[in-house]
Structure formats: C-alpha cells, structure tokens
C-alpha positions as CSV (number, residue, x, y, z in Angstrom):
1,X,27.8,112.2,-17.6
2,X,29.6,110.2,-14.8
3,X,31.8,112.3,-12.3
4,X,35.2,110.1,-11.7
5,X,37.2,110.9,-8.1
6,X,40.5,111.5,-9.1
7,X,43.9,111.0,-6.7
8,X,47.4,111.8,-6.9
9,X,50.3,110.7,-4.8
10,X,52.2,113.1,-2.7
11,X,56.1,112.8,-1.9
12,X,55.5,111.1,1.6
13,X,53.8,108.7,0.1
14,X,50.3,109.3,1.1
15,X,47.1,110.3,-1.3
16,X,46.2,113.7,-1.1
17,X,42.1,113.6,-2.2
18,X,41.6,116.2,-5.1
19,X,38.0,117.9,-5.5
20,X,36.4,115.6,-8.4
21,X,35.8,118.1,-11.5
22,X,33.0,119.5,-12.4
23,X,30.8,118.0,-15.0
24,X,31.4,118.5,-18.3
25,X,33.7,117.6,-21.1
26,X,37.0,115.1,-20.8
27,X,40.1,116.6,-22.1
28,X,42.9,115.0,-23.7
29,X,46.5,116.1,-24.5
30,X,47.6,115.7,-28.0
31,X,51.0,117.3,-27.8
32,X,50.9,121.0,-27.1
33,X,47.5,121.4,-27.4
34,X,44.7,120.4,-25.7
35,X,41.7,119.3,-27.7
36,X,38.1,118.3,-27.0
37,X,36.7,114.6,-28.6
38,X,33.1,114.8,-30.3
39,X,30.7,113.4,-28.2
40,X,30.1,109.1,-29.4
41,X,27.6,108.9,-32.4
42,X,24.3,108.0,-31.3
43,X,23.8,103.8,-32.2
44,X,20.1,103.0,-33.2
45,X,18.8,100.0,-31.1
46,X,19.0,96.8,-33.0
47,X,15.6,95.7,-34.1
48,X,14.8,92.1,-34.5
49,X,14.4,90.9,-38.4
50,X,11.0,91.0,-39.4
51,X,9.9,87.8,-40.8
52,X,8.7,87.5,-44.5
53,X,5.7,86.3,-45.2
54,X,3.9,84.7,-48.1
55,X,2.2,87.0,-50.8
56,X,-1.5,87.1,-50.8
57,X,-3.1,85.1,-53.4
58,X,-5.6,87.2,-55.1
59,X,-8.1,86.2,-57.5
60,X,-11.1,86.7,-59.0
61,X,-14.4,83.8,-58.7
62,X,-14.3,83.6,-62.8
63,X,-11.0,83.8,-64.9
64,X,-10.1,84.4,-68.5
65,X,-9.1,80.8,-69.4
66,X,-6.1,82.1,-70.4
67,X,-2.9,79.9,-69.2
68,X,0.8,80.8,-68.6
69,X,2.8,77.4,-69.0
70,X,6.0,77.1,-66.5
71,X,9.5,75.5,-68.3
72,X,9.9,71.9,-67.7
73,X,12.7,70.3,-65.6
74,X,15.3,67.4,-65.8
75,X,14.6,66.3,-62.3
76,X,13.0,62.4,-62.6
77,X,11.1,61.3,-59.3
78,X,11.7,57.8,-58.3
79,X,13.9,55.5,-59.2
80,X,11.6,52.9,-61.1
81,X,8.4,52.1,-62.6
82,X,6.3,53.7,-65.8
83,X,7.4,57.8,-66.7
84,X,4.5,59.5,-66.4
85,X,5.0,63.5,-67.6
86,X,2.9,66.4,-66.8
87,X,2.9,69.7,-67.6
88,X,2.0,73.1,-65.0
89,X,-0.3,75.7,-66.0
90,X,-1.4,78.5,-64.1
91,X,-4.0,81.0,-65.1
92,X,-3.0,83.9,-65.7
93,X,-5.8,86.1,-63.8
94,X,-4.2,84.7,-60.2
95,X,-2.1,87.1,-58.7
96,X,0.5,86.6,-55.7
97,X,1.7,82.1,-57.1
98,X,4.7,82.9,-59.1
99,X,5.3,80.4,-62.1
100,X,9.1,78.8,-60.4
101,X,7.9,78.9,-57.0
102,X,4.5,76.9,-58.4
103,X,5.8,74.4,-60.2
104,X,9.0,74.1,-57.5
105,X,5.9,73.0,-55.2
106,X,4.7,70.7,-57.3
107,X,7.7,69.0,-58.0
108,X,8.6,68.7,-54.3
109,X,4.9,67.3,-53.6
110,X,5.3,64.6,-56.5
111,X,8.6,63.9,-55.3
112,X,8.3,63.4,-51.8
113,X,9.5,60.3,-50.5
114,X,6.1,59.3,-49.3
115,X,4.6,59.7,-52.3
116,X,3.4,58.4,-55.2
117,X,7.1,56.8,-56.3
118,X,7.9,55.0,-53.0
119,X,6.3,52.0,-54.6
120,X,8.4,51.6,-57.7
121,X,5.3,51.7,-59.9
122,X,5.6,55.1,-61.2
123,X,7.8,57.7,-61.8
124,X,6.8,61.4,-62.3
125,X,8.7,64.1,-64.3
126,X,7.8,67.6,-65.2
127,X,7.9,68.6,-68.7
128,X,7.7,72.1,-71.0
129,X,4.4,73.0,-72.7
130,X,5.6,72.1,-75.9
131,X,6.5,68.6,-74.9
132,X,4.4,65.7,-74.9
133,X,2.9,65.2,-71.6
134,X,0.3,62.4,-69.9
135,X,-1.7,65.1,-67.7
136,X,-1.6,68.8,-66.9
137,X,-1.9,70.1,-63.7
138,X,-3.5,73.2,-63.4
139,X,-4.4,76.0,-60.8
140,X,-7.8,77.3,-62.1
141,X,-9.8,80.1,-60.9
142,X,-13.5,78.5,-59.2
143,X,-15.2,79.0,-62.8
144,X,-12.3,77.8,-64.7
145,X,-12.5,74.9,-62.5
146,X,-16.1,74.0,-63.5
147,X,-15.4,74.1,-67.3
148,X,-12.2,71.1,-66.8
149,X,-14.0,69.2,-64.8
150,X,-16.8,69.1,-66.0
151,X,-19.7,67.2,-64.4
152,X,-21.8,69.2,-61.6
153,X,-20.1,72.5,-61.0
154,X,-19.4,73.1,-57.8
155,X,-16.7,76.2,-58.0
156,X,-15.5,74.7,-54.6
157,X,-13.7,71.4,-54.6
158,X,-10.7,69.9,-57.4
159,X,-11.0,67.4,-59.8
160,X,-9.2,64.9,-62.2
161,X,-10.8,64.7,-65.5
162,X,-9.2,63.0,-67.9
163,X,-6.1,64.2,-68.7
164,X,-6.7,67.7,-66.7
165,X,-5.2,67.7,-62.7
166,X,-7.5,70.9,-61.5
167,X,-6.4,72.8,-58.6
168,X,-9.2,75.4,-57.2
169,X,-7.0,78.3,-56.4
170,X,-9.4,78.9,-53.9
171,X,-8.4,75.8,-52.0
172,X,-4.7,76.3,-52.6
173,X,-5.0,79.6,-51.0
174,X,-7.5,78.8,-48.2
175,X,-7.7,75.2,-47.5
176,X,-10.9,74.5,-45.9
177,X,-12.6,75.3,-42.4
178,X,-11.5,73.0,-39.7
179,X,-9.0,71.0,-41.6
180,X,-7.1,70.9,-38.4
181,X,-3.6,71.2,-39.9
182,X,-1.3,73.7,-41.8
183,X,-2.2,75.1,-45.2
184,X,1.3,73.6,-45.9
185,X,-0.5,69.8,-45.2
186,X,-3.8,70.3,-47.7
187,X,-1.9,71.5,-50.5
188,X,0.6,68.6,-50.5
189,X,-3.0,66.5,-49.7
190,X,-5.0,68.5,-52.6
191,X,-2.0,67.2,-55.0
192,X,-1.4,64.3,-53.9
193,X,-5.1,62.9,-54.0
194,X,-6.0,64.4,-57.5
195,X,-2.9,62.9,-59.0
196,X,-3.5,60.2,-56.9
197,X,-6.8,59.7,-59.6
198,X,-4.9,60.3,-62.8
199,X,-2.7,57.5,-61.4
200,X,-6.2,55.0,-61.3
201,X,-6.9,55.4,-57.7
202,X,-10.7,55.7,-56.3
203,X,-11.9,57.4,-53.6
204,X,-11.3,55.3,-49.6
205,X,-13.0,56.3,-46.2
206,X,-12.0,56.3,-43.0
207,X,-10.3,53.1,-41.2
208,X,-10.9,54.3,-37.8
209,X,-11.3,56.9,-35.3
210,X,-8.2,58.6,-34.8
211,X,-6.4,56.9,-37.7
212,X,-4.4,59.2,-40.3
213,X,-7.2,59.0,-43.4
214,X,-6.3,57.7,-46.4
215,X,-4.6,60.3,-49.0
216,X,-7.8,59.1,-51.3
217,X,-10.2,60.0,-48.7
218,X,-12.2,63.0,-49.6
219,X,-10.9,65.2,-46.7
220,X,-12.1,68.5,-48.4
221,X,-15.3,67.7,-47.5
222,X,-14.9,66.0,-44.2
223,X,-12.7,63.8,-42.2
224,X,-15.4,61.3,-40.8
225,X,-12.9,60.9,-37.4
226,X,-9.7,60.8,-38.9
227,X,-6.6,63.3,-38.8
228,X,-5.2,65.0,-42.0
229,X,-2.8,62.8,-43.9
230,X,-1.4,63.9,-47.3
231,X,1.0,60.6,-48.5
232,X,0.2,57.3,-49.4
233,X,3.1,56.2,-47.6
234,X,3.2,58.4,-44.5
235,X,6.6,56.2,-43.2
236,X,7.9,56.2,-46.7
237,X,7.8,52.6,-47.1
238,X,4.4,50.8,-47.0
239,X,1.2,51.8,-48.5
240,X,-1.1,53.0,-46.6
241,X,-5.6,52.5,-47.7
242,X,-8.7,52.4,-46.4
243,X,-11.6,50.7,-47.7
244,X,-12.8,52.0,-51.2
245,X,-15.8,53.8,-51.1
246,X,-17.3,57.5,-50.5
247,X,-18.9,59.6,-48.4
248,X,-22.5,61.7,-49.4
249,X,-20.7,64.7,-47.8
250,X,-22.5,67.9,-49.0
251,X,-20.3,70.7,-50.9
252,X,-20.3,74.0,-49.5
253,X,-21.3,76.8,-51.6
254,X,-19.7,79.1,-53.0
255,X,-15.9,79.6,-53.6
256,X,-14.2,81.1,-50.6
C-alpha cells in the first residue's frame, strides 16, 4: 500500500512535518466511532470477446437419401422476367447446415444483385415442399450426389440434372484446393453456376490470363489462368461470358 506524507499547519504559520504513518489500514471517522473500510473487491481483467465461429460440417461419404424440406418464403428476387420457384432440401445425415440458415444462404446467393436477376429475364423465389416448384436444390451427401445426377459418378463435383440443383456437401464444406479465394466465394460460385444450368446456360472457358472466369466456367476443376468469379454480372449491370466450350480437366478422386 502507498505511504502518503501528511502536514499540518502550526499557529505561526509554518508547516510543522509529521512522521508519515506506518503502513497499514486508512481510518475514517463516522461520528463517534472510528471504523475500518473492507479492502476494494478484486476486478477480473477484461478479456477480449472470443469470436464465434462456424459449426463443423460433418458428414458421412454415403447418406440415407432421406430429405428435410426448409419452409418457403415470400421474398421475390428481381423485379422482372419469368418466376422460376425452387424448393431446398437438405439431407438429413449432414450435421452442423441448419435448415433457416441454408436456405437464408441460398436466397441471398439467388438474390444478389449480380446475379442471375440483374438481367430482367428471370426472377427466382423460394417455395415450401408442398408447393409446386421448377427445380430443387439440394445439399447431397458424395453418394447421394451420384444417384441425382446421374451420369459417371464422380462423388466429387455438383451437377444439374434435370429438375434436381445438386450441391456436394463436400464442396460446400471444403471448396477445393487452391481455389485462391474465401469458402464464402465458391459457395456463392457452386450456386450460382449449377443454377446457372437449370436456367439453359453451357459451360465457358477462360477469356484471358488474369481475367475474372466466367460464373459457367468449370472452376472446380481448374481455373486455366483466371481468378475466382461467382456472378454473371460482377458490376451488377452487364453480363459478363467467355467463349462456350470446356475443358478435359480430370476429377479428383474421392470426396474430401
């Protein structure tokens, strides 16, 4: 504890030094009695909040099949064009995508303003699983993806088939090596592109070195000297292409 000099005045005027007290406890005066304050509560050091961060998306290489449908919304993306309605399903052996925050994702994607609206040709609204709907979108396990897709399984990239929007939950979770931006970025380009089929787009290449590739580029499996891109109209106004064709890019294996 910190010793204090004390001083008092003297009747001529001058300051008579006083021997400091010892050490110990200060006393105050309440009235007649003299009483002795408890020492200050101990404070805890403030610790800096500890960010939150995502849950870990768990799940297994081959699923049940089994599908948990979210509720539809009113919300109506862009302003113009044909309605197309599509329905989310998520299967229900996938652990850490909750159904609201899912489909909230999906919605934002679809609505973005540099997606597949900006143009006036479509609009895009989510609808319930009982309501008549022109695709589904759904977030399959790697096996579950084989069986909608159909075609040569590969249990590693998406697909469009039909009517069925397949999401590899492996992809959603992961993205893919060397994508070279967030996992934020593939899953808006993973969405984007696959709807981008439903909606009677083909597969582009590359325009140039160091150009954003086209959203119908096959970036999952390589990026042929372009940078990530997810929109079809990255300034929100005019589409953006590259010449239609595809690349013989290998698929990895497996489904990591």
């Amino acid at each position: 504890m910190a010793v204090l000099a004390l001083a008092v005045s003297g009747c001529g005027g001058e300051r008579q030094p006083v021997a400091a007290p010892a050490a110990g406890p200060v006393l105050t005066a309440i009235g007649d009695a003299t009483s002795i304050p408890p020492p200050p509560a101990e404070r805890e050091p403030e610790r800096p909040p500890v960010p939150q961060s995502a849950p870990a998306i768990s799940f297994p290489r081959t699923g049940s099949g089994q599908w948990m449908f979210t509720p539809g919304s009113d919300e109506i993306a862009g302003s113009r064009g044909r309605l197309m309605r599509y329905r989310i399903a998520i299967e229900t052996d996938i652990d850490g995508v909750g159904p609201t925050g899912f489909a909230k994702d999906i919605r934002a994607i679809l609505g973005d303003p540099r997606g597949w609206t900006v143009g006036g040709q479509w609009r895009l609204q989510q609808v319930g699983p009982a309501d008549s709907a022109d695709f589904t979108i759904y977030l399959a396990t790697p096996a579950s993806r084989d069986k909608l897709c159909g075609g040569t399984p590969d249990s590693y990239t998406s697909c469009r088939n039909g009517s069925n929007v397949v999401l590899n939950v492996a992809r959603w979770a992961n993205a893919v090596p060397g994508y070279g931006a967030p996992l934020e970025v593939y899953r808006q380009y993973m969405v984007t592109h696959e709807t981008g089929h439903r909606l009677g787009q083909g597969h582009e290449l590359c325009p140039g070195p160091g150009k954003p590739a086209p959203v119908m580029e096959q970036q999952t499996l390589g990026l042929h000297g372009c940078v990530p891109n997810p929109w079809p109209f990255p300034d929100g106004s005019r589409a953006y292409a590259g010449p239609p064709g595809e690349y013989a890019d290998p698929i990895p294996a497996g489904d990591s």
